[in-house]
Structure formats: C-alpha cells, structure tokens
PyMOL CGO cylinders between C-alpha atoms (Angstrom):
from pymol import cmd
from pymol.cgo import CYLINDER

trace = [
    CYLINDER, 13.08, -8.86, -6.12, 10.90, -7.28, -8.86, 0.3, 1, 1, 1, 1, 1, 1,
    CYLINDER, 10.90, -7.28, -8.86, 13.26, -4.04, -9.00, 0.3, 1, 1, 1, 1, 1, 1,
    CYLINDER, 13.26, -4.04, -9.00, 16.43, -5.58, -7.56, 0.3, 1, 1, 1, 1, 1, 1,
    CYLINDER, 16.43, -5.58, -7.56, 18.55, -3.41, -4.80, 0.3, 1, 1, 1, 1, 1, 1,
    CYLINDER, 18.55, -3.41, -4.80, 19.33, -0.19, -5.67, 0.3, 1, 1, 1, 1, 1, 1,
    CYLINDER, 19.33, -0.19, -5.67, 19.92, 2.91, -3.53, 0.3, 1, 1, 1, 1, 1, 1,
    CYLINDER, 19.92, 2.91, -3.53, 16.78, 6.35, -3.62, 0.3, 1, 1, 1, 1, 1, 1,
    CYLINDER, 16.78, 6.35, -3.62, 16.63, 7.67, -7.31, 0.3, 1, 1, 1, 1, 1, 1,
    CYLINDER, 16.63, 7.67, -7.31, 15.89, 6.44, -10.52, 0.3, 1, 1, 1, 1, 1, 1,
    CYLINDER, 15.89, 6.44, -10.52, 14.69, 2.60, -10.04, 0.3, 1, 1, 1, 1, 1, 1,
    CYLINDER, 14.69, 2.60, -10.04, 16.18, -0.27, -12.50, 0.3, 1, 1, 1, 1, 1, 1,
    CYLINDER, 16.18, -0.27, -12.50, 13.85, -1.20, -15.42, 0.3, 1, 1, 1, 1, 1, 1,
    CYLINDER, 13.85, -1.20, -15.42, 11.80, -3.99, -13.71, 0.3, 1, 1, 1, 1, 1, 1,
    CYLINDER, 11.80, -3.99, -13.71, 12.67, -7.76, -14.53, 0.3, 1, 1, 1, 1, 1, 1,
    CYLINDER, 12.67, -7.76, -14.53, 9.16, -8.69, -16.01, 0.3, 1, 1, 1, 1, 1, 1,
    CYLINDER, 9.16, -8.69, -16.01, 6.50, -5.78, -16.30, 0.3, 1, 1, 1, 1, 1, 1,
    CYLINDER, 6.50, -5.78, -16.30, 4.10, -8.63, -15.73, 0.3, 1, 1, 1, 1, 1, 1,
    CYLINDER, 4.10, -8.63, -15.73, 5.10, -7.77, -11.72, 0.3, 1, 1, 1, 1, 1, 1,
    CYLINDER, 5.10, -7.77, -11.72, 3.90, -4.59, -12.03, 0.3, 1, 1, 1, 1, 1, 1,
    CYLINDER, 3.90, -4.59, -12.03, 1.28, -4.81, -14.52, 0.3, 1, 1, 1, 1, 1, 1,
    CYLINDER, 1.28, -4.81, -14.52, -1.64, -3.75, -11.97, 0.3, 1, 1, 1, 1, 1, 1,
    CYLINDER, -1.64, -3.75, -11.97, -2.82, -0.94, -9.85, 0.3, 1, 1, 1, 1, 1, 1,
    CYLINDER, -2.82, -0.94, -9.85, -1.30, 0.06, -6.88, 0.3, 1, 1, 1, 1, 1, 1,
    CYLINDER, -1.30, 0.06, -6.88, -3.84, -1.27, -4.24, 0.3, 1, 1, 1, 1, 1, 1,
    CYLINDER, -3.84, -1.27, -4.24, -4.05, -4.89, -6.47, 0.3, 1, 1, 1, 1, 1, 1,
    CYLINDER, -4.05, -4.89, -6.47, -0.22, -5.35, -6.39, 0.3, 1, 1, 1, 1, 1, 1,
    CYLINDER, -0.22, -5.35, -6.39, -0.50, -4.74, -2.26, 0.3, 1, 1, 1, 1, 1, 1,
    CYLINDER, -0.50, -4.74, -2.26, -3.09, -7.01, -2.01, 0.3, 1, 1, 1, 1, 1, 1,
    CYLINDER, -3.09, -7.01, -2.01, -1.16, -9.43, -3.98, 0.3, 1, 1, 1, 1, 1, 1,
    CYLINDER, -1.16, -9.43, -3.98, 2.47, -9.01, -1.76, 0.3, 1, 1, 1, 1, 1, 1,
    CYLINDER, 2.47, -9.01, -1.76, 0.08, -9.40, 1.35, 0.3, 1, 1, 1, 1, 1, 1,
    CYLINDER, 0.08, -9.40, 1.35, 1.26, -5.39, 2.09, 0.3, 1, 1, 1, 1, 1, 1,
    CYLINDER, 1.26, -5.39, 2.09, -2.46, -4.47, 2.90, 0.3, 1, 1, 1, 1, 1, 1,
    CYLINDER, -2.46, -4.47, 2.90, -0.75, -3.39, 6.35, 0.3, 1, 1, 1, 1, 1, 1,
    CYLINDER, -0.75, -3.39, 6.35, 0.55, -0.56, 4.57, 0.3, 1, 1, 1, 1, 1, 1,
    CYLINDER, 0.55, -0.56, 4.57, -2.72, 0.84, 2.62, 0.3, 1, 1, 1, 1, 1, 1,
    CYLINDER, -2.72, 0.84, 2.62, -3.06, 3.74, 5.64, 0.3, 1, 1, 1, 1, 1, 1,
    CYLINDER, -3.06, 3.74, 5.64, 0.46, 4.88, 5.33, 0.3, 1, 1, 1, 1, 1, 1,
    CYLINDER, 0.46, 4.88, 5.33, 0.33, 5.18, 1.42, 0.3, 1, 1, 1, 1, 1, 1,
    CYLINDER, 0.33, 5.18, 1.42, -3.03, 6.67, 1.75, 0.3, 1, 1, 1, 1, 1, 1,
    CYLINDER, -3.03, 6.67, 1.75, -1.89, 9.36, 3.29, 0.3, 1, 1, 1, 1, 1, 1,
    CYLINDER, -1.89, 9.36, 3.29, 1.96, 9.60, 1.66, 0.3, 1, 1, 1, 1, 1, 1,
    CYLINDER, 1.96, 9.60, 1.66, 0.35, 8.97, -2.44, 0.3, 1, 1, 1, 1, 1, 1,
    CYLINDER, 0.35, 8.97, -2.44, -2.88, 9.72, -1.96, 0.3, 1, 1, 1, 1, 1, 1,
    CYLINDER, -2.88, 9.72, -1.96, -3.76, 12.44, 0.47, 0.3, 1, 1, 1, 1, 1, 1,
    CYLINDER, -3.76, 12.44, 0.47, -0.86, 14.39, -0.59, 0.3, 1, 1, 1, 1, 1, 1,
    CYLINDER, -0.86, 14.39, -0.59, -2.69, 14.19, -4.15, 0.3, 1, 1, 1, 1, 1, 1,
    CYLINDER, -2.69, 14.19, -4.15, 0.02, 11.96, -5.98, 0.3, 1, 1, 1, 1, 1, 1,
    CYLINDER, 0.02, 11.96, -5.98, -2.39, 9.53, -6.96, 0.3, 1, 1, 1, 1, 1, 1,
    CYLINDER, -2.39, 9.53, -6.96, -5.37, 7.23, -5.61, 0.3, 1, 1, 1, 1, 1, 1,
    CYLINDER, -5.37, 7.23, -5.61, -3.86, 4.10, -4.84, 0.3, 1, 1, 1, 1, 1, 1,
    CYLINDER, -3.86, 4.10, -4.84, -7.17, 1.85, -6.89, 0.3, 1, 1, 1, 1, 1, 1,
    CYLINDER, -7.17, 1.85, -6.89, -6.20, 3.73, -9.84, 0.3, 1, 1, 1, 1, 1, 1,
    CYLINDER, -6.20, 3.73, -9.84, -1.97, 4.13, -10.52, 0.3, 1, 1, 1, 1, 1, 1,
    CYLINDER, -1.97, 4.13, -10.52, 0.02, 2.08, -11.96, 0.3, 1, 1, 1, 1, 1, 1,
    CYLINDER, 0.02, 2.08, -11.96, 2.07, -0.01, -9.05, 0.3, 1, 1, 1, 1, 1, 1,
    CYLINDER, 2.07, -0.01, -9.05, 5.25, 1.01, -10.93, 0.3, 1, 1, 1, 1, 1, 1,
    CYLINDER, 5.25, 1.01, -10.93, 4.37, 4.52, -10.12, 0.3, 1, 1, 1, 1, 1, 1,
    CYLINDER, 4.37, 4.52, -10.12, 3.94, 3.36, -6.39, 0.3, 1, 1, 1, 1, 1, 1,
    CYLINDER, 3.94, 3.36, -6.39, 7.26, 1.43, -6.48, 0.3, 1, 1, 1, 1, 1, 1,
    CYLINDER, 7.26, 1.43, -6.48, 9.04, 4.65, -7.79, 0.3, 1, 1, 1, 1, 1, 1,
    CYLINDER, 9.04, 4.65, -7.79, 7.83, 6.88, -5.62, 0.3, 1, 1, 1, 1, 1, 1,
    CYLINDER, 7.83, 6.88, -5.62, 7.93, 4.67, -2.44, 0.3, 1, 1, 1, 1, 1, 1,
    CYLINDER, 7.93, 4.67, -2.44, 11.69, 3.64, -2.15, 0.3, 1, 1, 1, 1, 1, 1,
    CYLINDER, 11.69, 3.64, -2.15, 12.46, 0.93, 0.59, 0.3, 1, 1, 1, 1, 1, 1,
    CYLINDER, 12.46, 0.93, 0.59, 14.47, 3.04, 2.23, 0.3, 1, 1, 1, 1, 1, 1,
    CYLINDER, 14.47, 3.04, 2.23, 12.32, 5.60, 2.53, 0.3, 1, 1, 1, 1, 1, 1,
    CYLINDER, 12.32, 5.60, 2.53, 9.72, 3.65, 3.90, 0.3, 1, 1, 1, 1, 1, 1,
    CYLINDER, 9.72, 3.65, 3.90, 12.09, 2.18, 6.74, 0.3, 1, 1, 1, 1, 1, 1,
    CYLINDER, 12.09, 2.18, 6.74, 13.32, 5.62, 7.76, 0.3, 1, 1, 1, 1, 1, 1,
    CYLINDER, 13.32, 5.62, 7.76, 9.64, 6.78, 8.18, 0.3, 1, 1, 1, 1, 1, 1,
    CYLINDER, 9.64, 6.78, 8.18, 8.62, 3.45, 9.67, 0.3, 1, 1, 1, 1, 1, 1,
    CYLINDER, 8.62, 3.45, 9.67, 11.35, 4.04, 11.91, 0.3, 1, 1, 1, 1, 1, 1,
    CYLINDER, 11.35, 4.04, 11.91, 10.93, 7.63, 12.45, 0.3, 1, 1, 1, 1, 1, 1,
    CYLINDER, 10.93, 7.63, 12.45, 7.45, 7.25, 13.32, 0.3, 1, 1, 1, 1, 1, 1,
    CYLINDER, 7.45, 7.25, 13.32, 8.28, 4.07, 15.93, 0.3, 1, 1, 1, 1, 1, 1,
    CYLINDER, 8.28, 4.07, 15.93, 10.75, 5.94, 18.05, 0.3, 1, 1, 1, 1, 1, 1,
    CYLINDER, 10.75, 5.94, 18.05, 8.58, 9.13, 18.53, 0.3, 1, 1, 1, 1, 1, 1,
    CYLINDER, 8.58, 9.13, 18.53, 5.96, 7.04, 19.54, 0.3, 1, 1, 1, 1, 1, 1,
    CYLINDER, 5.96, 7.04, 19.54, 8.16, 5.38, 22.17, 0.3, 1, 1, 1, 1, 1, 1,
    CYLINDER, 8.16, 5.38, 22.17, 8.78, 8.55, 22.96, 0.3, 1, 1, 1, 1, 1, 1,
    CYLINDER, 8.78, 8.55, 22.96, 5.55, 9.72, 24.10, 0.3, 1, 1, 1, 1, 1, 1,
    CYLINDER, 5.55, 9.72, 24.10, 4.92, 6.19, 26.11, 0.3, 1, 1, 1, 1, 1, 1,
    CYLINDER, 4.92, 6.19, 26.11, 8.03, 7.51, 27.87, 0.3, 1, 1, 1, 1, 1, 1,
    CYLINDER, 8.03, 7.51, 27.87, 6.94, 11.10, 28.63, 0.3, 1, 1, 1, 1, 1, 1,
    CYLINDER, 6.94, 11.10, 28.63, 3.28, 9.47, 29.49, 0.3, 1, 1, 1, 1, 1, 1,
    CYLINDER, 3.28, 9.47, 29.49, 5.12, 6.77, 32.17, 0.3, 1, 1, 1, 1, 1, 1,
    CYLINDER, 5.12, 6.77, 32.17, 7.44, 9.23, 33.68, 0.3, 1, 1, 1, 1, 1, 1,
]
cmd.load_cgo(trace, "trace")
C-alpha cells in the first residue's frame, strides 16, 4: 500500500514519506515483519548493503522488491522439501 503495485525496478514515489520515515528494522517492527529480520540480515546486511538499525526503510523497500522476496521465499521452501524427500526415501 505505501508504494502501490508495481513490477522489479525503479519503485513509485511513496504516497506519504511519513511511511517510510524510519529505519529499516523500526518500519519491520512496525508492519509486524520481525519474521523476516534473519532473511534481510543476511540479503542487506551481510552482503554489506546496509545494517538494517541504521538505513533508511525506503532504501530497504527499494532494494527488497515483493517479488523478489516471494521467488526466494519460494525458492528456498521447495529445496527444503526437497531434502525432507531425499531424507524419507
């Protein structure tokens, strides 16, 4: 809702910066997304884009397209299932 739909590239100016006016790890907190602090640790942070305490959540939101997250969500869910099925067999 903050961005609007739009498909991976450059985002839509935001509605009201006042969504976005916080750090990363505040506007998680705030959408209840603290689910997804270990994934973005390691996709932002660990990969040196950015400590997630300390950049902007507009940065996050750019570099962390919905779509993107769903393939790798996705991605990662069917390997796993994969290896249950290779463990079971």
């Amino acid at each position: 809702k903050i961005l609007g739909e739009y498909e991976y590239g450059l985002m839509p100016r935001p509605r009201n910066f006042a969504d976005v006016d916080m750090t990363a790890m505040d506007f998680l907190k705030k959408h209840d997304l603290e689910a997804m602090i270990g994934f973005l640790r390691y996709t932002q942070q660990v990969q040196g884009y950015g400590i997630l305490e300390h950049i902007p959540a507009l940065y996050l939101l750019w570099w962390h397209h919905y779509d993107l997250i769903k393939t790798t969500i996705e991605q990662t869910v069917r390997r796993e299932q994969d290896n249950i099925t290779m463990v079971t067999k």
